[in-house]
mmCIF file of the N, C-alpha and C atoms, coordinates in Angstrom:
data_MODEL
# 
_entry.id   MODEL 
# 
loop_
_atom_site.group_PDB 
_atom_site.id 
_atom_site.type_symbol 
_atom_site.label_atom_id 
_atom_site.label_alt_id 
_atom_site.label_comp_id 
_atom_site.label_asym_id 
_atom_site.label_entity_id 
_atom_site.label_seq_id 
_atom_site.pdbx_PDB_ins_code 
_atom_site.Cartn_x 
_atom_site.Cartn_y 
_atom_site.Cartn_z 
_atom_site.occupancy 
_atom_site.B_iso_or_equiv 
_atom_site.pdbx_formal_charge 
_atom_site.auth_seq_id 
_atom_site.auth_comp_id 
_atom_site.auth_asym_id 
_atom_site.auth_atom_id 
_atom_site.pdbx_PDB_model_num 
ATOM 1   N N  . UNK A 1 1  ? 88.395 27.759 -47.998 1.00 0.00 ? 1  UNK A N  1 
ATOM 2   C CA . UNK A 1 1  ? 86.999 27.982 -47.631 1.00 0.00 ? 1  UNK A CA 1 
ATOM 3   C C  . UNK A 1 1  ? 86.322 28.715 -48.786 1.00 0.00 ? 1  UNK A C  1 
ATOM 4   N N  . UNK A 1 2  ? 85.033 28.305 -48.932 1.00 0.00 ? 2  UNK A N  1 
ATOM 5   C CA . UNK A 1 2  ? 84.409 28.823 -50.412 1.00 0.00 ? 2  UNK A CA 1 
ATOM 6   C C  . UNK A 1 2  ? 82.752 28.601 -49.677 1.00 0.00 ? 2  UNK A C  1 
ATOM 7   N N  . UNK A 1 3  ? 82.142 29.519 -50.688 1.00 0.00 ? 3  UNK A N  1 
ATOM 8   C CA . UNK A 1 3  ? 80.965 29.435 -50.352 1.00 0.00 ? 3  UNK A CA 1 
ATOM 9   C C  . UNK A 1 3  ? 79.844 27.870 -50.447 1.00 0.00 ? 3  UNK A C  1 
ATOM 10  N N  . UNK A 1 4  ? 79.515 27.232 -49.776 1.00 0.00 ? 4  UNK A N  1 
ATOM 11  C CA . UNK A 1 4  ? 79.179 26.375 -48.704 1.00 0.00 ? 4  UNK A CA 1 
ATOM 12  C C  . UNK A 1 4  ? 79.655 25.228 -48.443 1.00 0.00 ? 4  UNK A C  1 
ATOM 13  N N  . UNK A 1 5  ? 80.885 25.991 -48.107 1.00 0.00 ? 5  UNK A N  1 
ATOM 14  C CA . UNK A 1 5  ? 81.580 24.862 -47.006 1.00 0.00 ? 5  UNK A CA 1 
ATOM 15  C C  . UNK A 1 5  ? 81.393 24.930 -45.544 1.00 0.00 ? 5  UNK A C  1 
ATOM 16  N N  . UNK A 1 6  ? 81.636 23.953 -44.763 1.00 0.00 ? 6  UNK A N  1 
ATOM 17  C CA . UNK A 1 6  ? 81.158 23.915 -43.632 1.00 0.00 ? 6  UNK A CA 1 
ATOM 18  C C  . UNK A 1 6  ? 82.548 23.895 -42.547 1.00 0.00 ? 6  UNK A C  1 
ATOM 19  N N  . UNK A 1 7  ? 82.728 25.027 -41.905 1.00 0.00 ? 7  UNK A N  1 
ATOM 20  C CA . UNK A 1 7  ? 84.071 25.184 -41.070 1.00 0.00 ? 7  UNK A CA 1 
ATOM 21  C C  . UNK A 1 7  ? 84.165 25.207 -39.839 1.00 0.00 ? 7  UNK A C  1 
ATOM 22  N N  . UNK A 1 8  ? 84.913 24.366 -39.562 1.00 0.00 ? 8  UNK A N  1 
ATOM 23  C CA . UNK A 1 8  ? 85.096 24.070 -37.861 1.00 0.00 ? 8  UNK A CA 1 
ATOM 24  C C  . UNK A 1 8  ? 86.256 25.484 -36.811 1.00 0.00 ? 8  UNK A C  1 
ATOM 25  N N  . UNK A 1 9  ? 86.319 26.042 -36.125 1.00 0.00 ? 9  UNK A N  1 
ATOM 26  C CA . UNK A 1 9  ? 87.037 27.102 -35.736 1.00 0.00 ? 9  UNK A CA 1 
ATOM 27  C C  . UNK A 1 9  ? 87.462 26.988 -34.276 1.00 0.00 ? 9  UNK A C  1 
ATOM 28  N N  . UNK A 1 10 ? 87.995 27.182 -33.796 1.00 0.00 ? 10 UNK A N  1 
ATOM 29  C CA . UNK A 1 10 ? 88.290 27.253 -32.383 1.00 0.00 ? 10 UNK A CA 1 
ATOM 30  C C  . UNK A 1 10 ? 88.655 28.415 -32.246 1.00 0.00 ? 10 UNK A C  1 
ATOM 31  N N  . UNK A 1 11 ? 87.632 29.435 -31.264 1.00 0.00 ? 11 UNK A N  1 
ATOM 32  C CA . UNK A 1 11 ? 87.670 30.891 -31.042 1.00 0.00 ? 11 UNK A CA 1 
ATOM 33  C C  . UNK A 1 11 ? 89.307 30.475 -29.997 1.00 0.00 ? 11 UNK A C  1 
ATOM 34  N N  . UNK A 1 12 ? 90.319 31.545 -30.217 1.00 0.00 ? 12 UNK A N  1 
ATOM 35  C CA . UNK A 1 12 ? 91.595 31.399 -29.461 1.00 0.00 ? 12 UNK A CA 1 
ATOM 36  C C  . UNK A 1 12 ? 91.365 32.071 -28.191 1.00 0.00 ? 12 UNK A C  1 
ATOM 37  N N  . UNK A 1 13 ? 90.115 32.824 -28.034 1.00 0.00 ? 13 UNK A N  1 
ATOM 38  C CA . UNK A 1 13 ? 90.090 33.596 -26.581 1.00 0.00 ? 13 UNK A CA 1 
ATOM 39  C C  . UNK A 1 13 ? 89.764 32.804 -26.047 1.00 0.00 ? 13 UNK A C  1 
ATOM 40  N N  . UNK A 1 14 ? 88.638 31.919 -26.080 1.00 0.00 ? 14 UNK A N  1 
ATOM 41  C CA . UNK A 1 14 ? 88.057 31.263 -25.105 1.00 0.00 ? 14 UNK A CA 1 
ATOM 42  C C  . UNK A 1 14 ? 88.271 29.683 -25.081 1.00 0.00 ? 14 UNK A C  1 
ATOM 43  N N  . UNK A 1 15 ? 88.753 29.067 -26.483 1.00 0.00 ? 15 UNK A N  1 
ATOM 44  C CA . UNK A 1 15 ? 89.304 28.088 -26.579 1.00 0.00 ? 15 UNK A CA 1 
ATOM 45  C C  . UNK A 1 15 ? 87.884 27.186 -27.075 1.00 0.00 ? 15 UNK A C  1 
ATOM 46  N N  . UNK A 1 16 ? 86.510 28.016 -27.209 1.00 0.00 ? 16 UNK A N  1 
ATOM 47  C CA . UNK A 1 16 ? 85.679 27.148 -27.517 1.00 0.00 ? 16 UNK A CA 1 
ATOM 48  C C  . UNK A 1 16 ? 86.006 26.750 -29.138 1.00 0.00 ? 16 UNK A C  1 
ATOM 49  N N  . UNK A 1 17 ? 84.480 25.571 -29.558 1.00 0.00 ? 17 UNK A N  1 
ATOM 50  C CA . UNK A 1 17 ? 85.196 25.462 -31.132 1.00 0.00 ? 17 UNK A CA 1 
ATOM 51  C C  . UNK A 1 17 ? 83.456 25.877 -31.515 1.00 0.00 ? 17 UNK A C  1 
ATOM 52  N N  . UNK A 1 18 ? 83.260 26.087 -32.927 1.00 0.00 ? 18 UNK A N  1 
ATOM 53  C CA . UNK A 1 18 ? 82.235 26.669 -33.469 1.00 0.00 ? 18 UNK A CA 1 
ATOM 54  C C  . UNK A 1 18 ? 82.277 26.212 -34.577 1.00 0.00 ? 18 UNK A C  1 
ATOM 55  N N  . UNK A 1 19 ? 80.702 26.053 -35.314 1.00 0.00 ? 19 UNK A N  1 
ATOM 56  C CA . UNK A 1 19 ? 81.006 25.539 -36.452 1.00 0.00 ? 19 UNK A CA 1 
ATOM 57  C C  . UNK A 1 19 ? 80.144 26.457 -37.491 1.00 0.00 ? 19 UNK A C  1 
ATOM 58  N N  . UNK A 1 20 ? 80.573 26.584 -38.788 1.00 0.00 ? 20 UNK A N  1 
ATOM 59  C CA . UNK A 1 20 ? 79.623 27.646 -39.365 1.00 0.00 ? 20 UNK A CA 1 
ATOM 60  C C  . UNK A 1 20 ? 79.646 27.136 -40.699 1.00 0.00 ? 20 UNK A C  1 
ATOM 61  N N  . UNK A 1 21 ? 78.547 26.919 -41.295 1.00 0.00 ? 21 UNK A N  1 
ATOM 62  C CA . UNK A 1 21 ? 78.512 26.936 -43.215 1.00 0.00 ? 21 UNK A CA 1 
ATOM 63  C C  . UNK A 1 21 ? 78.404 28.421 -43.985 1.00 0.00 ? 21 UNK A C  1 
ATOM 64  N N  . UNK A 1 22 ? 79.316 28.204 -44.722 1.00 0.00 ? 22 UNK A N  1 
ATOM 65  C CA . UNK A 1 22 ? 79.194 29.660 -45.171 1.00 0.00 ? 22 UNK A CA 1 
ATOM 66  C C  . UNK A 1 22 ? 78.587 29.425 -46.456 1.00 0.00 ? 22 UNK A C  1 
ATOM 67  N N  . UNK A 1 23 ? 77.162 30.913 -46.638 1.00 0.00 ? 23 UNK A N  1 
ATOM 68  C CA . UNK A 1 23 ? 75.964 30.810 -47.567 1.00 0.00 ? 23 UNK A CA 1 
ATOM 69  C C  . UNK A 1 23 ? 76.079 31.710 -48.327 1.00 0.00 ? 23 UNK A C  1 
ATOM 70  N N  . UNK A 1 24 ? 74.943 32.146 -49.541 1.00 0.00 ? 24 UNK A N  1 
ATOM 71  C CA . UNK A 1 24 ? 75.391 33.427 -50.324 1.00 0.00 ? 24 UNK A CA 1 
ATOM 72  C C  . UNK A 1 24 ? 74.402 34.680 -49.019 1.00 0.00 ? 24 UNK A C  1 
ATOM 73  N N  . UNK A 1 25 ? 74.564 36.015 -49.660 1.00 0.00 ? 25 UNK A N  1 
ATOM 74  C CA . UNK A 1 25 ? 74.460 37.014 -48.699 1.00 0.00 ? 25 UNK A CA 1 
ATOM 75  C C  . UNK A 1 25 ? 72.503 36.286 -48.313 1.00 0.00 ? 25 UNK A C  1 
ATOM 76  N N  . UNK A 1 26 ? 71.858 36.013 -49.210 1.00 0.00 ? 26 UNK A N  1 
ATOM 77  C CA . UNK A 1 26 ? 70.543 36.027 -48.696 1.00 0.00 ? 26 UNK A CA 1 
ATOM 78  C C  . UNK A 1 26 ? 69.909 35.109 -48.140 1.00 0.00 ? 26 UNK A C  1 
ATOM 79  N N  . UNK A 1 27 ? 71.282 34.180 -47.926 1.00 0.00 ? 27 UNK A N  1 
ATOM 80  C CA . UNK A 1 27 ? 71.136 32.868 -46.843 1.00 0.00 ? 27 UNK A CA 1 
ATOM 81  C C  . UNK A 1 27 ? 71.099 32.676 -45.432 1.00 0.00 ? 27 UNK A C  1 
ATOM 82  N N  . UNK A 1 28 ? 72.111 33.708 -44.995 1.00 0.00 ? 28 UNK A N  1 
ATOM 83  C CA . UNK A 1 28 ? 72.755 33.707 -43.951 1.00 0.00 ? 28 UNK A CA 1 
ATOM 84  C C  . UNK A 1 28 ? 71.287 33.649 -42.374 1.00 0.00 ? 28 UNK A C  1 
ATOM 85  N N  . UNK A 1 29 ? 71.637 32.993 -41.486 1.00 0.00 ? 29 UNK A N  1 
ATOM 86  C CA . UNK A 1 29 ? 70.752 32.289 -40.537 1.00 0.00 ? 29 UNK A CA 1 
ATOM 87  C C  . UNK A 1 29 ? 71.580 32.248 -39.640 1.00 0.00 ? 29 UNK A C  1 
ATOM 88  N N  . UNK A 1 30 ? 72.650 33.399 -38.864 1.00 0.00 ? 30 UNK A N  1 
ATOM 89  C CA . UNK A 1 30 ? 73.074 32.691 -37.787 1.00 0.00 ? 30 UNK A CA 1 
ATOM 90  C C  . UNK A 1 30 ? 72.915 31.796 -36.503 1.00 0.00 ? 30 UNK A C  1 
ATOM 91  N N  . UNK A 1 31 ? 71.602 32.004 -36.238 1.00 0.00 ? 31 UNK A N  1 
ATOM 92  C CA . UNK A 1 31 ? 71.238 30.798 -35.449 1.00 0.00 ? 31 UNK A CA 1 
ATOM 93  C C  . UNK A 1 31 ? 71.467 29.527 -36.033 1.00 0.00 ? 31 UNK A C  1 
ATOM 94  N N  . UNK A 1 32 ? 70.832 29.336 -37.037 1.00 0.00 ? 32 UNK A N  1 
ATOM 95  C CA . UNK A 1 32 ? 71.181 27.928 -37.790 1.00 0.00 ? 32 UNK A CA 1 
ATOM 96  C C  . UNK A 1 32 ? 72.526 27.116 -37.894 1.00 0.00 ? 32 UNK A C  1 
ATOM 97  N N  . UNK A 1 33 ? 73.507 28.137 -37.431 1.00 0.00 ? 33 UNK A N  1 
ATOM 98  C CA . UNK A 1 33 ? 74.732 27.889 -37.802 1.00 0.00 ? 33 UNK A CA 1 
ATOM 99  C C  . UNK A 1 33 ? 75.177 28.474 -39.082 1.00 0.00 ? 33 UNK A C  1 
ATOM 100 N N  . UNK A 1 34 ? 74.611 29.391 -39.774 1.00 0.00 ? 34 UNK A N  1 
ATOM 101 C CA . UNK A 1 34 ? 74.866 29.810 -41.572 1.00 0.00 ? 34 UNK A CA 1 
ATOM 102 C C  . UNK A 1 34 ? 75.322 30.957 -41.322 1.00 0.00 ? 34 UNK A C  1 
ATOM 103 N N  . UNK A 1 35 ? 76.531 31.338 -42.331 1.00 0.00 ? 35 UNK A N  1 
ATOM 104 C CA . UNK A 1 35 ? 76.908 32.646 -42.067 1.00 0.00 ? 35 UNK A CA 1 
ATOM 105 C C  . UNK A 1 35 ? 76.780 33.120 -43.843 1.00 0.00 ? 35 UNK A C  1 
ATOM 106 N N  . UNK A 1 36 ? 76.480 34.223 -43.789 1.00 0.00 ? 36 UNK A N  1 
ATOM 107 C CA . UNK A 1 36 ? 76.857 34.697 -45.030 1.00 0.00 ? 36 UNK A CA 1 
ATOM 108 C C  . UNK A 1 36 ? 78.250 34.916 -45.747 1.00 0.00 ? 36 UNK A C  1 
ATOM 109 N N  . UNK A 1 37 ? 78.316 35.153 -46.688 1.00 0.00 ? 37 UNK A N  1 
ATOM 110 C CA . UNK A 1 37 ? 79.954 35.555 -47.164 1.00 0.00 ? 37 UNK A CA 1 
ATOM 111 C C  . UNK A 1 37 ? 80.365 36.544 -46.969 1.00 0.00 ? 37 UNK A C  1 
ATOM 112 N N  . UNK A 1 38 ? 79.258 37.854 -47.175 1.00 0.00 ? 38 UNK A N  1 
ATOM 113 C CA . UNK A 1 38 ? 79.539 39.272 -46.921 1.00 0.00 ? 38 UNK A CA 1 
ATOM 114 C C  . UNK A 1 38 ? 79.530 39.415 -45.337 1.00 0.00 ? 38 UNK A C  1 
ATOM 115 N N  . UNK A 1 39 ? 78.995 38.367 -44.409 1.00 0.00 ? 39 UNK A N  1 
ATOM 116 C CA . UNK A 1 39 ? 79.384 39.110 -43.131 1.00 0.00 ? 39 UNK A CA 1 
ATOM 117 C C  . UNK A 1 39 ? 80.769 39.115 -42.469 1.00 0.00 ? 39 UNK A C  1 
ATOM 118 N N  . UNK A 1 40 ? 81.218 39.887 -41.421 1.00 0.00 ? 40 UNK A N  1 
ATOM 119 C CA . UNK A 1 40 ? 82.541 40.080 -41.388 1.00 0.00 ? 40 UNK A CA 1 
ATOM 120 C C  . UNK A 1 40 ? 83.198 38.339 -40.863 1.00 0.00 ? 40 UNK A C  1 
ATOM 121 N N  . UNK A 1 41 ? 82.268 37.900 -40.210 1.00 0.00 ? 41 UNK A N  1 
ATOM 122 C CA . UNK A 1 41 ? 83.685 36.623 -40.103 1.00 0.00 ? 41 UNK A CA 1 
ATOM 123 C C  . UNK A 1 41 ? 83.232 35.588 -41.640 1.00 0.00 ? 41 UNK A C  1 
ATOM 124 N N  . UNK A 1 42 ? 82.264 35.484 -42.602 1.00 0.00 ? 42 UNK A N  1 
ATOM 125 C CA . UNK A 1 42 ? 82.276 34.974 -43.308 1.00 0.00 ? 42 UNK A CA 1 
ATOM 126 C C  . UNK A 1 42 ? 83.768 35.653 -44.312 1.00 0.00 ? 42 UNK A C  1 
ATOM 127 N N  . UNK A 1 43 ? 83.545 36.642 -44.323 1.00 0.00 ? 43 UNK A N  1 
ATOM 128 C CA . UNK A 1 43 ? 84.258 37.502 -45.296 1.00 0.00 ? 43 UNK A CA 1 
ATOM 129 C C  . UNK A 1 43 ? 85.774 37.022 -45.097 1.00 0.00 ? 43 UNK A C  1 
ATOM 130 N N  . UNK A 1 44 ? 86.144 36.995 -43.809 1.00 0.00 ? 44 UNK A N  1 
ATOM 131 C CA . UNK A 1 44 ? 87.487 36.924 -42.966 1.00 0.00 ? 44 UNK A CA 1 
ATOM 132 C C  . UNK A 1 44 ? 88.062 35.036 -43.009 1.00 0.00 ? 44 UNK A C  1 
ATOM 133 N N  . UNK A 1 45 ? 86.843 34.346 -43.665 1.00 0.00 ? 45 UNK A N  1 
ATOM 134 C CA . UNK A 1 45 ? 87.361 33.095 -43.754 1.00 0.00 ? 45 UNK A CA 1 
ATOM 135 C C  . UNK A 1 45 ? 87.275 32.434 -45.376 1.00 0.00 ? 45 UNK A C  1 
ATOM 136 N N  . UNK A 1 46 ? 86.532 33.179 -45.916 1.00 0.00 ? 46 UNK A N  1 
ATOM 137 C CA . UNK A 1 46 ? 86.918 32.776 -47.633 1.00 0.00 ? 46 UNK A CA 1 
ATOM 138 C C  . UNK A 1 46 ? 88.289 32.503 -47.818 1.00 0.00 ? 46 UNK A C  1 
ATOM 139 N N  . UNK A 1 47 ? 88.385 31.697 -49.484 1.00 0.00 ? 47 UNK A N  1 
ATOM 140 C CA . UNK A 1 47 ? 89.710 31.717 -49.587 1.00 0.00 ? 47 UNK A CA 1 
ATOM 141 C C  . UNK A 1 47 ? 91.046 31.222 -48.319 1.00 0.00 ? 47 UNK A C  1 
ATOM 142 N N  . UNK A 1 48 ? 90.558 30.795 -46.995 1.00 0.00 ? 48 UNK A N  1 
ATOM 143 C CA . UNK A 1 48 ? 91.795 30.415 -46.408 1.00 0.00 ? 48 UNK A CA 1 
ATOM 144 C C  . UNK A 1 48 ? 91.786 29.109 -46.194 1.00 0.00 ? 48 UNK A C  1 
ATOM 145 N N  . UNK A 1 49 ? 92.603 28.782 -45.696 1.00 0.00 ? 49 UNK A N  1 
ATOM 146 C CA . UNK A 1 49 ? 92.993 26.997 -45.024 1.00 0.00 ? 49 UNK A CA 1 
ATOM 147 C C  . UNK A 1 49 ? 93.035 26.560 -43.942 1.00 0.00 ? 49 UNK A C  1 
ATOM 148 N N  . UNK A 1 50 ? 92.727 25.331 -43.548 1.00 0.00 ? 50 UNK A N  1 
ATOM 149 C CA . UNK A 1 50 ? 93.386 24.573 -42.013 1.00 0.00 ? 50 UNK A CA 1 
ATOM 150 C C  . UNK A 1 50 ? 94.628 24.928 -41.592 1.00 0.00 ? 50 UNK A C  1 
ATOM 151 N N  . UNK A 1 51 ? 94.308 25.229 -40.217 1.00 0.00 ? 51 UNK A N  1 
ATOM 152 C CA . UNK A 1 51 ? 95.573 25.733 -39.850 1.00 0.00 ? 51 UNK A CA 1 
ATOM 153 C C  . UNK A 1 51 ? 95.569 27.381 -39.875 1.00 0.00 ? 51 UNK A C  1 
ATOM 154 N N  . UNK A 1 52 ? 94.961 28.410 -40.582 1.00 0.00 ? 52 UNK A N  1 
ATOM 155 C CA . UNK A 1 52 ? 95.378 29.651 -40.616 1.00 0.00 ? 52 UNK A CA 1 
ATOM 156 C C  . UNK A 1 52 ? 94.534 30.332 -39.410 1.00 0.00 ? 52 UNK A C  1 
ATOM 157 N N  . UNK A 1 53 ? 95.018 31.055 -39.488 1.00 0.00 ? 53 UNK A N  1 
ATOM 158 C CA . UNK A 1 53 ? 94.654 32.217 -37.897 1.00 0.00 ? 53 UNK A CA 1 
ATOM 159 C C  . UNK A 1 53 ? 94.184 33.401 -38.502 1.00 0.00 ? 53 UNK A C  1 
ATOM 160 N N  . UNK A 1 54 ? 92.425 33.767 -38.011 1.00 0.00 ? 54 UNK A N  1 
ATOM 161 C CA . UNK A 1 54 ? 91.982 34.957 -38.537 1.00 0.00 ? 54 UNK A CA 1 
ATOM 162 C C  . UNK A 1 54 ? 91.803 36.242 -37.515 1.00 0.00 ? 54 UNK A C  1 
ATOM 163 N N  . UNK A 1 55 ? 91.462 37.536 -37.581 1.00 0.00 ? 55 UNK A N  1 
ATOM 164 C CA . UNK A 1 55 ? 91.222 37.652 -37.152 1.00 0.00 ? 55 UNK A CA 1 
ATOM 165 C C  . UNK A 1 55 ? 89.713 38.789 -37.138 1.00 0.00 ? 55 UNK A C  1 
ATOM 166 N N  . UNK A 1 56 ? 88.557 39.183 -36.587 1.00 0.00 ? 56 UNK A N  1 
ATOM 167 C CA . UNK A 1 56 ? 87.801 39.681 -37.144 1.00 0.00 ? 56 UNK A CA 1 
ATOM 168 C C  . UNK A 1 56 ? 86.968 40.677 -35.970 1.00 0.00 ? 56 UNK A C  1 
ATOM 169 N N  . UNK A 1 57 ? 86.870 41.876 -36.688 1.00 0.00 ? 57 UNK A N  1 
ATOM 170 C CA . UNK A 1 57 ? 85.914 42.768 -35.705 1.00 0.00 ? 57 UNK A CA 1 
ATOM 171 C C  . UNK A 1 57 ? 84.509 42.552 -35.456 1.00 0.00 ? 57 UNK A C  1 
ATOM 172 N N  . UNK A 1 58 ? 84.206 42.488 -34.812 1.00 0.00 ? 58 UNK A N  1 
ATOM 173 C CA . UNK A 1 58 ? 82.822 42.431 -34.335 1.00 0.00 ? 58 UNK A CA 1 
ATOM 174 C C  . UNK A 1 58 ? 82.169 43.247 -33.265 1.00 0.00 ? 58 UNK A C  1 
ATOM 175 N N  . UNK A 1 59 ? 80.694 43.711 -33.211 1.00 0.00 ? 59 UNK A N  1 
ATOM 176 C CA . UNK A 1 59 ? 80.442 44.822 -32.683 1.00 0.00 ? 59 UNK A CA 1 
ATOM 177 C C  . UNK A 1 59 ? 81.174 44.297 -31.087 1.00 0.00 ? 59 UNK A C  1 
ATOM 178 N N  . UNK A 1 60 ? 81.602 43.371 -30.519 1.00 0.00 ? 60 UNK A N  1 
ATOM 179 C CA . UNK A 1 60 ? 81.837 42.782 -29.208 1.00 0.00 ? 60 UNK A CA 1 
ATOM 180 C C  . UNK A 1 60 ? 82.999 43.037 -29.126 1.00 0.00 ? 60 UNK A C  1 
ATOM 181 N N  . UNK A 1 61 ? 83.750 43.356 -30.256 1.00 0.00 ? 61 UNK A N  1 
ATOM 182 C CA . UNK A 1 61 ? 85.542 43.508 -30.468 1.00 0.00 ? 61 UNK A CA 1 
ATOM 183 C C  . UNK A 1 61 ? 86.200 42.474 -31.224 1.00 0.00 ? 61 UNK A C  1 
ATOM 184 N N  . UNK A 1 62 ? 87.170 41.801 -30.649 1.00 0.00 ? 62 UNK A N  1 
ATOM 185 C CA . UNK A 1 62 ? 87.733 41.464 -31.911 1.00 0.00 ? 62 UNK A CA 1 
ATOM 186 C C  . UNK A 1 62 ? 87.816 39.599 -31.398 1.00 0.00 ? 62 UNK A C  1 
ATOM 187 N N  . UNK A 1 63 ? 87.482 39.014 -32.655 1.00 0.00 ? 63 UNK A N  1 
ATOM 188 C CA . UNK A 1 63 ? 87.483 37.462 -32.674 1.00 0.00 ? 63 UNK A CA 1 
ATOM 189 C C  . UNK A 1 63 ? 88.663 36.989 -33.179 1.00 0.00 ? 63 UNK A C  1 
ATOM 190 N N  . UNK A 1 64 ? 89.293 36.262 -32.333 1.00 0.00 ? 64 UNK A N  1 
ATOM 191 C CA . UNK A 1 64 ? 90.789 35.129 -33.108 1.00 0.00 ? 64 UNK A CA 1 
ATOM 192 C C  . UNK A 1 64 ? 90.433 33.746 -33.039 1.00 0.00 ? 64 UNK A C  1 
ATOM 193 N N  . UNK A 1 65 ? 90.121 34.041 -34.754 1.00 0.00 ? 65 UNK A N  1 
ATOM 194 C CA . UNK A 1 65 ? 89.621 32.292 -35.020 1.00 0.00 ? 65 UNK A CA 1 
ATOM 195 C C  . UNK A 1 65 ? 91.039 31.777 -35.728 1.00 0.00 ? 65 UNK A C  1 
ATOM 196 N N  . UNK A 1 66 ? 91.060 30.150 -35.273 1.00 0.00 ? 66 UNK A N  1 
ATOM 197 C CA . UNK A 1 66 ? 91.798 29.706 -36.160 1.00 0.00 ? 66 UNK A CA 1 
ATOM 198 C C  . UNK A 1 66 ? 91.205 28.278 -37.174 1.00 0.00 ? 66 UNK A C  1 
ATOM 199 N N  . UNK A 1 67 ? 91.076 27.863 -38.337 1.00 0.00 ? 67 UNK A N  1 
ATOM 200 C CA . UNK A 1 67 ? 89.860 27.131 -39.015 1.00 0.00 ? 67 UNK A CA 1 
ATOM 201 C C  . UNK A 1 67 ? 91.257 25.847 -38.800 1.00 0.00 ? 67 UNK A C  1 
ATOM 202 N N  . UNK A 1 68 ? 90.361 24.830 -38.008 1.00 0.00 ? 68 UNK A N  1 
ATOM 203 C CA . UNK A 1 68 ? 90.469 23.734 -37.730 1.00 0.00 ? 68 UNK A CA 1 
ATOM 204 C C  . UNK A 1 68 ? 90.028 22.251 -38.895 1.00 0.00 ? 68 UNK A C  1 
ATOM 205 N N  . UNK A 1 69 ? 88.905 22.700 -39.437 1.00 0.00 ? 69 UNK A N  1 
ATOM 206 C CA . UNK A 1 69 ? 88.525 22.087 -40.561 1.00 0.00 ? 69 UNK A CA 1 
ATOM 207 C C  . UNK A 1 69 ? 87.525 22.417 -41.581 1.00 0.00 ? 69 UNK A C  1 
ATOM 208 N N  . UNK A 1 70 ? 87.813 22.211 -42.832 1.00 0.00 ? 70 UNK A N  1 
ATOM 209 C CA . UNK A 1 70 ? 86.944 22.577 -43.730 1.00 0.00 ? 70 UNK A CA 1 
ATOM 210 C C  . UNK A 1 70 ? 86.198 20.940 -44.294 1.00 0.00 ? 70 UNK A C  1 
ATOM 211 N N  . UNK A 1 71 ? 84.963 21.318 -44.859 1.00 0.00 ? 71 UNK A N  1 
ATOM 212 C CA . UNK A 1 71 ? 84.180 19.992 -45.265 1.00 0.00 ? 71 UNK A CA 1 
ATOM 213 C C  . UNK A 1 71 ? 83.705 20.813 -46.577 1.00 0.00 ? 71 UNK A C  1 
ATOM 214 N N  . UNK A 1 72 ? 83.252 20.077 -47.894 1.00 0.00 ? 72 UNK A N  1 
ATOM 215 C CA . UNK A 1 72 ? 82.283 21.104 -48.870 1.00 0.00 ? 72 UNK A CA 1 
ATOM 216 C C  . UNK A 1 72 ? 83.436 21.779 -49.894 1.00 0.00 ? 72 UNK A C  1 
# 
């Protein structure tokens, strides 16, 4: 994952899937679907692969993504 690629995730709590492009910091639009790089789940998915298991704090607690697919 690199900055704007477009990543498919399946949150492991809830089993939903999500999709996010990751942008530089003065992009980021989460409604749009855009995440920045510096935010914590952008940050938490740079650099990894299909198949890996993340995991990331958020003010809600903690997210277990695992990236299902990368595009970009």
């Amino acid at each position: 994952v690199r900055i704007g690629s477009t990543v498919q995730v399946t949150d492991l709590s809830s089993g939903g899937s999500l999709r996010y492009t990751i942008v530089g910091a003065n992009e980021g639009k989460a409604a749009a679907g855009k995440i920045s790089n510096e935010s914590p789940i952008g940050k938490a998915l740079l650099e990894r692969n299909v198949g890996e298991e993340v995991e990331v704090s958020v003010p809600v607690g903690v997210l277990r993504l695992r990236i299902e697919k990368i595009e970009g």
